[in-house]
N, CA, C and O of each residue as an XYZ file, in Angstrom:
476
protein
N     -11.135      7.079    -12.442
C     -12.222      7.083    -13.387
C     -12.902      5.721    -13.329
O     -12.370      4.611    -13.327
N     -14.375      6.091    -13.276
C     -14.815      4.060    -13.173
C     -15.302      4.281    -14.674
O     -15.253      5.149    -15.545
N     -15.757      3.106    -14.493
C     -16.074      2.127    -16.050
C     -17.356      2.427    -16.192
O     -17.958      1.957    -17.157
N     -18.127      3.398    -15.114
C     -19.742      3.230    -15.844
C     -19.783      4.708    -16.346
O     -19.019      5.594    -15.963
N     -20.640      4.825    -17.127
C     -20.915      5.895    -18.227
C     -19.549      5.887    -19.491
O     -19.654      6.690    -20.418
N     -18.642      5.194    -19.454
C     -17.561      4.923    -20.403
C     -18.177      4.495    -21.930
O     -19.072      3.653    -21.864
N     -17.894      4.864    -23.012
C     -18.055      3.960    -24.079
C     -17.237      3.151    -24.382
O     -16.084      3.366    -24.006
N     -17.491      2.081    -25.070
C     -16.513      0.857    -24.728
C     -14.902      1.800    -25.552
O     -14.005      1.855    -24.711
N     -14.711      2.106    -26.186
C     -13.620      2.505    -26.730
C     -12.688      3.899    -25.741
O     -11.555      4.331    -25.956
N     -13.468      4.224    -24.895
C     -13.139      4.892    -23.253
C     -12.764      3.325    -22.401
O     -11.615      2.957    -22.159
N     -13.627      2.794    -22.151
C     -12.942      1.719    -21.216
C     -11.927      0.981    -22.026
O     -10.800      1.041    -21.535
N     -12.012      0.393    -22.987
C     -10.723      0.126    -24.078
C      -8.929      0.985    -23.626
O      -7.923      0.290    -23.482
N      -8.915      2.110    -23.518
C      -8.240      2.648    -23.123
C      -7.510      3.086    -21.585
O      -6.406      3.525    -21.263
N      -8.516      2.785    -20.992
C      -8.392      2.882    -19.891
C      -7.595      1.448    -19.205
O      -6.724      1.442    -18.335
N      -8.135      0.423    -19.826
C      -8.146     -0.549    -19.552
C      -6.065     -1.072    -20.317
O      -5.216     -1.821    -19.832
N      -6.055     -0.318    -21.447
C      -4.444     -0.547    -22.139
C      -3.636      0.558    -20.727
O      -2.510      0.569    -20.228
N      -4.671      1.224    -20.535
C      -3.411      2.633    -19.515
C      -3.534      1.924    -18.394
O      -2.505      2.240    -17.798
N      -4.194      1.061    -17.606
C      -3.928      0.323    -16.424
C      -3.061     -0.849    -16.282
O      -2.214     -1.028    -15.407
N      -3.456     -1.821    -17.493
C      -2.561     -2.538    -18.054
C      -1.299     -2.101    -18.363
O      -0.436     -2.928    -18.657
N      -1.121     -1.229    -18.348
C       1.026     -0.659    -19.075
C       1.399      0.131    -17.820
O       2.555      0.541    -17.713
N       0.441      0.386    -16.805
C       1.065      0.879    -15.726
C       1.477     -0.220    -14.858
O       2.499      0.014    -14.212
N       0.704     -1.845    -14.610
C       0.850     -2.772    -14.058
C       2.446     -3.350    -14.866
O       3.367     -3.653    -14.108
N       2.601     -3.433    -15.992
C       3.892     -3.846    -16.665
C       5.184     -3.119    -16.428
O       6.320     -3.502    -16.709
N       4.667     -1.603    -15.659
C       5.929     -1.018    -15.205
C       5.719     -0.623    -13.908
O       5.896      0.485    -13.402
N       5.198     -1.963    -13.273
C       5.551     -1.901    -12.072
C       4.274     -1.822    -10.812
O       4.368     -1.770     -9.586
N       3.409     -1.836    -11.480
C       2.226     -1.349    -10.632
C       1.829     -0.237    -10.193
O       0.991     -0.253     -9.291
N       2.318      1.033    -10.705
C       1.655      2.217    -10.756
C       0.453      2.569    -11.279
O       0.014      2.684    -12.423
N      -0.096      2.753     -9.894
C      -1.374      3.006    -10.121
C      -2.194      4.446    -10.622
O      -3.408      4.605    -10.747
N      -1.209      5.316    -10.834
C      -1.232      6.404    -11.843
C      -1.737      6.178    -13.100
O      -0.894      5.697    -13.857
N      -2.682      6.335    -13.523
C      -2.825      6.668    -15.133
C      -2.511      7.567    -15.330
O      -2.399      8.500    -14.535
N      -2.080      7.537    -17.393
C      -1.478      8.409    -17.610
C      -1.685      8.338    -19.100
O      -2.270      7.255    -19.122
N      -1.633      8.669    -20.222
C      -1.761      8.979    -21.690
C      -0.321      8.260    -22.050
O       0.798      8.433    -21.565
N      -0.781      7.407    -23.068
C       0.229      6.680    -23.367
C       0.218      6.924    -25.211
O      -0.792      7.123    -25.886
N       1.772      6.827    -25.762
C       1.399      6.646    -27.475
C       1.346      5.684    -27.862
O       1.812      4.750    -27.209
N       0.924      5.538    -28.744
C       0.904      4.105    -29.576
C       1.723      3.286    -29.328
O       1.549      2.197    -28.782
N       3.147      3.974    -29.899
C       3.873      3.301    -29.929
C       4.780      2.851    -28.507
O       5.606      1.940    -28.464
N       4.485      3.517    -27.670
C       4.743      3.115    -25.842
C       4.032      2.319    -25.746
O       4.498      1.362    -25.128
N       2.561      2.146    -26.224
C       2.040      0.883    -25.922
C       2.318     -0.620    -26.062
O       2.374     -1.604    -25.325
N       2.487     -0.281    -27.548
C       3.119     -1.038    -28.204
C       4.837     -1.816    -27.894
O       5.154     -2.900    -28.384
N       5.556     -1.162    -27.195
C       6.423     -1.184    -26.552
C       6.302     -2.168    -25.080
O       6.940     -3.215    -24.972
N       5.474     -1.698    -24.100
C       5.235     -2.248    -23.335
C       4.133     -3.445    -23.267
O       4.128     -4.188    -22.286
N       3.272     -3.603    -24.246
C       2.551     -4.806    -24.625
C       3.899     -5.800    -24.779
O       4.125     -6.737    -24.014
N       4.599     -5.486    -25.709
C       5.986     -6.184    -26.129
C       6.341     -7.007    -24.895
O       6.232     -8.188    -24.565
N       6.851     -5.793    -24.309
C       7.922     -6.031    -22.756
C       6.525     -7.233    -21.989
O       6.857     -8.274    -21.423
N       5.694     -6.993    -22.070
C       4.757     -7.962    -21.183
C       4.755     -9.121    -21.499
O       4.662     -9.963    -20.606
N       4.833     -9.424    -22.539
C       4.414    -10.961    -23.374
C       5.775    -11.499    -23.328
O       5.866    -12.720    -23.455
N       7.079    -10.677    -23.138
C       8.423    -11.091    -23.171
C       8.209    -12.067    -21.568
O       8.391    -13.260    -21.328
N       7.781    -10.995    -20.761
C       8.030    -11.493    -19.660
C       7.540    -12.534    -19.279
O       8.080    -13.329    -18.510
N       5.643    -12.717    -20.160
C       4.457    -13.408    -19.518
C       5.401    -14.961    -20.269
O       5.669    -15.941    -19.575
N       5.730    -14.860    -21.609
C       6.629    -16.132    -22.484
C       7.573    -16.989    -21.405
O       7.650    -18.214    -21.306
N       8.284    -15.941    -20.606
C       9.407    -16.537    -19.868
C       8.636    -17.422    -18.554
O       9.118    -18.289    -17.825
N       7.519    -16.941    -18.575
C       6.867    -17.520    -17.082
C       5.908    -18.679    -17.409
O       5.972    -19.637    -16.638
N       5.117    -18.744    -18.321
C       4.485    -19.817    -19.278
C       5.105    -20.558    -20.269
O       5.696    -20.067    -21.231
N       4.975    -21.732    -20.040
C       5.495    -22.826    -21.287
C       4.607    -23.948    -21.327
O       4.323    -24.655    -20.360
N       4.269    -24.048    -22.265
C       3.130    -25.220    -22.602
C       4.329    -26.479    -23.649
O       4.829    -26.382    -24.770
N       4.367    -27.220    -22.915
C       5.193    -28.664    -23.282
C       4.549    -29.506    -23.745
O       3.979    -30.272    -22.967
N       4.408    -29.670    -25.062
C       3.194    -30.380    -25.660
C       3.745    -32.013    -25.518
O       2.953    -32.924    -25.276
N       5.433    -32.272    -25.732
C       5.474    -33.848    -25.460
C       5.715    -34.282    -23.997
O       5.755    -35.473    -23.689
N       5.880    -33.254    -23.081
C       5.059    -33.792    -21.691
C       4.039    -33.670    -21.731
O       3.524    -34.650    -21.194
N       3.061    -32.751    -22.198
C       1.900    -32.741    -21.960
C       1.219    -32.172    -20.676
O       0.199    -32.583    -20.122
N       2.236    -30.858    -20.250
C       1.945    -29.751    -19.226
C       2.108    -28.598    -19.572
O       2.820    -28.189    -20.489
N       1.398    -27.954    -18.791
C       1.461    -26.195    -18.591
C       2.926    -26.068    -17.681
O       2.964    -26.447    -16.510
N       3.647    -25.714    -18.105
C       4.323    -24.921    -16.501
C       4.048    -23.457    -16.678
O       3.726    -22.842    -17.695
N       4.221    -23.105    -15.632
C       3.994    -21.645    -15.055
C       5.554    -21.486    -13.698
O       5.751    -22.010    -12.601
N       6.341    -20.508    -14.546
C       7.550    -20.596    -13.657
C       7.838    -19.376    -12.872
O       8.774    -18.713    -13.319
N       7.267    -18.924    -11.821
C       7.083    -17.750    -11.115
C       8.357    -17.743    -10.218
O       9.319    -17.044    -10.535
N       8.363    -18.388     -9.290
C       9.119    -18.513     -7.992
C       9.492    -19.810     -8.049
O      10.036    -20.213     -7.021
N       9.337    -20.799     -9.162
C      10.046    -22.059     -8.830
C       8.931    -23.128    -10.142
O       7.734    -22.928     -9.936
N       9.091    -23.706    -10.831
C       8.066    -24.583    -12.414
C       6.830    -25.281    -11.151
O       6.980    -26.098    -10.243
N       5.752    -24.582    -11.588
C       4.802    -25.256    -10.944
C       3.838    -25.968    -12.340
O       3.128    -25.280    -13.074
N       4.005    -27.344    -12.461
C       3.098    -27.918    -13.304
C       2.153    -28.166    -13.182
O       1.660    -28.450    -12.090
N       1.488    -28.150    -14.376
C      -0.212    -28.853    -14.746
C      -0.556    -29.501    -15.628
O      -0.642    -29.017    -16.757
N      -0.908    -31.029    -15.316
C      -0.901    -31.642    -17.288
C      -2.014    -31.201    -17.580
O      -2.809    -30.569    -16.885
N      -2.103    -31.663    -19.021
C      -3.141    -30.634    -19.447
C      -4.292    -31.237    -19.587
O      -5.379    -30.671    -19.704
N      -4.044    -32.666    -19.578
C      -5.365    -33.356    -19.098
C      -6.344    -33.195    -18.303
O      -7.526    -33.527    -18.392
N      -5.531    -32.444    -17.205
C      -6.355    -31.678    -16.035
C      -7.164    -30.510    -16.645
O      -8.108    -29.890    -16.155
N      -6.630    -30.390    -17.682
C      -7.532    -28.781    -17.972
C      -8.513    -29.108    -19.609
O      -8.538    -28.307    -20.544
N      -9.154    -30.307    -19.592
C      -9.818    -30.917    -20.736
C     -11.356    -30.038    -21.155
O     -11.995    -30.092    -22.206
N     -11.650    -29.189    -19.813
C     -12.999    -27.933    -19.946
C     -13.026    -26.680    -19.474
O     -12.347    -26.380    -18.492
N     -13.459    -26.188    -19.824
C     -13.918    -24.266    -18.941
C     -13.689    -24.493    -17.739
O     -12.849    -23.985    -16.997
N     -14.624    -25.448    -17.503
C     -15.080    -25.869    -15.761
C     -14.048    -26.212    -15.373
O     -13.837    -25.600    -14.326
N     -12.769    -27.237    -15.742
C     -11.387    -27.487    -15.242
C     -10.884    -26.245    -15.049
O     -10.661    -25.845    -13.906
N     -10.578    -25.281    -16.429
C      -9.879    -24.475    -16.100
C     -10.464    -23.485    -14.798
O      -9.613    -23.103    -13.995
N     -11.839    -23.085    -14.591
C     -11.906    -22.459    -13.550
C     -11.700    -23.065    -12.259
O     -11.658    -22.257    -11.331
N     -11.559    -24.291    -11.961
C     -11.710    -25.156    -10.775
C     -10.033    -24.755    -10.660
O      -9.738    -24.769     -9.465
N      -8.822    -24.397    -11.531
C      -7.562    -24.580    -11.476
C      -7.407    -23.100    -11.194
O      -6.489    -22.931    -10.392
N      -8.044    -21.846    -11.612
C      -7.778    -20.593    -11.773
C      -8.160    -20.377     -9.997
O      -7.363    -19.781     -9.272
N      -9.208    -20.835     -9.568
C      -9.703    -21.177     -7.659
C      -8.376    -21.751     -7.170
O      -7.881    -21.179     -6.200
N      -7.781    -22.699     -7.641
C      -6.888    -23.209     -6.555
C      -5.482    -23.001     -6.485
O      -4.732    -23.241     -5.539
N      -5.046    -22.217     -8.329
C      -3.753    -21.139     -7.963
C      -3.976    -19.988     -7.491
O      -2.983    -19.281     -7.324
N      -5.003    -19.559     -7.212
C      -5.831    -17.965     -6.516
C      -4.989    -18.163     -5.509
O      -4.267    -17.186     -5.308
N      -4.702    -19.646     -4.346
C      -4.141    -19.730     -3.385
C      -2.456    -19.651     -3.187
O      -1.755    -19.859     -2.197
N      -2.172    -19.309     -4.390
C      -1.096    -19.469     -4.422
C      -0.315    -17.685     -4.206
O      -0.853    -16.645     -4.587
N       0.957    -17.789     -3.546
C       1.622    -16.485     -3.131
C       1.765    -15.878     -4.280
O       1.372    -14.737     -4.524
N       2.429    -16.741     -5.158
C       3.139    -15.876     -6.191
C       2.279    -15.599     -7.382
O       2.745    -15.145     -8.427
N       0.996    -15.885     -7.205
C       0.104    -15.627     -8.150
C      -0.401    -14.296     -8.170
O      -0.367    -13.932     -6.994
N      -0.891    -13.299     -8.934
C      -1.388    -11.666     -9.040
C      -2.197    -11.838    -10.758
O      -1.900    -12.652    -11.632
N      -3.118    -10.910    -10.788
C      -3.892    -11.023    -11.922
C      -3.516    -11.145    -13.285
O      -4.068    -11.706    -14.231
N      -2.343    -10.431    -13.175
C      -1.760    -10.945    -14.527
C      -1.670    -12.228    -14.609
O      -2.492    -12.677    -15.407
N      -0.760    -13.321    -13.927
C      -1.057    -14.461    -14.014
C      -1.937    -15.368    -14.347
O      -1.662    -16.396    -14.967
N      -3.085    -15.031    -13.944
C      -4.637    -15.422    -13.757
C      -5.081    -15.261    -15.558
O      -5.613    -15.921    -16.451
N      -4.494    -14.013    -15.345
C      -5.804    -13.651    -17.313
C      -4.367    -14.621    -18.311
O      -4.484    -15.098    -19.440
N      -3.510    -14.643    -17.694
C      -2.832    -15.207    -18.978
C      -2.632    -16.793    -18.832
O      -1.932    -17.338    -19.684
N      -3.174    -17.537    -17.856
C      -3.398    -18.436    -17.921
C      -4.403    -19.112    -18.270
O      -4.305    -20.338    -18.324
N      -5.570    -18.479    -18.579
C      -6.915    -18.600    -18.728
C      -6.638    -18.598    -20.088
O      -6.837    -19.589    -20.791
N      -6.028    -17.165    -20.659
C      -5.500    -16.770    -22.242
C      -4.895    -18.370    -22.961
O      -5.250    -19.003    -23.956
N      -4.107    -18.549    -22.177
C      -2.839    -19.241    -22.715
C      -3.731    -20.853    -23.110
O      -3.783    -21.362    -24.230
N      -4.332    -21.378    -21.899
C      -5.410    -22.579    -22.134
C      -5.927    -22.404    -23.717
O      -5.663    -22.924    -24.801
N      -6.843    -21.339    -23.194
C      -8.315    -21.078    -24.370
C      -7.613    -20.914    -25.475
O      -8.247    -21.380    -26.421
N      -6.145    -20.269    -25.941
C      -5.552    -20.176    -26.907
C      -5.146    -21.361    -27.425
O      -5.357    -21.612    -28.612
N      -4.324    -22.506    -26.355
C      -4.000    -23.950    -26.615
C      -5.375    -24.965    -26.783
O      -5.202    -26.001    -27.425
N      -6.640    -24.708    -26.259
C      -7.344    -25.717    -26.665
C      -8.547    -24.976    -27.820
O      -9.729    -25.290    -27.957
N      -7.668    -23.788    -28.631
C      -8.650    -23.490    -29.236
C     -10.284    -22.832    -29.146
O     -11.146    -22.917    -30.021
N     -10.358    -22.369    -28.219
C     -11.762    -22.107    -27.425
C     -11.575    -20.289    -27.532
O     -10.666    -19.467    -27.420
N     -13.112    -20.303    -27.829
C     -13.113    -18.893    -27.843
C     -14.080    -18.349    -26.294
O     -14.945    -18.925    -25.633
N     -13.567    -17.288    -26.196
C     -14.208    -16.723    -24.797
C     -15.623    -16.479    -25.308
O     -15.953    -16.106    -26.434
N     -16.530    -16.814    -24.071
C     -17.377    -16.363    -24.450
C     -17.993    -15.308    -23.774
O     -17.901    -15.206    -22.551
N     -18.891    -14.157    -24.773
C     -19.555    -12.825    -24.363
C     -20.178    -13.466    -22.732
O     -20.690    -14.562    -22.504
N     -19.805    -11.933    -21.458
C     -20.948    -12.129    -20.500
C     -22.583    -12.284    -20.761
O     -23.348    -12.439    -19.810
């Protein structure tokens, strides 16, 4: 199913049923999910995404612990423009996949307070 002719509360959904298929595993099957499965596996995600992100406020780094603590102080990430110049140069990285990507972007904008802004 693509995203055009969707109303946002169709892509909303679509978008939680792609998301909970990636958390169990990358099945690319959609499928009708309940609430409370969602809810379940949102859970299980943030368990996992927690264990892989740690923001160390008296070092004063991001780690991101995938395949081995890859740090970032956070000085490095003082704008938007940092953070995208950093989101380009872990792109290069093996153990990186999109989840990674949105929750590091998340995890910043959440730590420096910044709200996303509309396309």
């Amino acid at each position: 199913m693509k995203n055009e002719g969707l109303n946002a509360e169709q892509r909303k959904q679509k978008t939680m049923m792609t998301r909970a298929g990636n958390v169990q595993g990358g099945n690319d099957e959609l499928r009708a999910y309940t609430l409370e499965e969602l809810e379940q596996l949102h859970k299980e995600y943030m368990i996992k995404m927690d264990k892989i992100f740690t923001i160390d406020k008296k070092e004063g780094l991001l780690v991101i612990n995938v395949e081995y603590p890859y740090c970032i102080e956070l000085s490095r990430l003082k704008s938007k423009k940092d953070v995208l110049a950093w989101v380009a140069h872990i792109c290069e990285k093996t153990w990186v996949d999109t989840d990674i990507i949105w929750e590091f972007i998340d995890r910043i904008f959440k730590h420096r307070k910044w709200k996303m802004d509309n396309p």
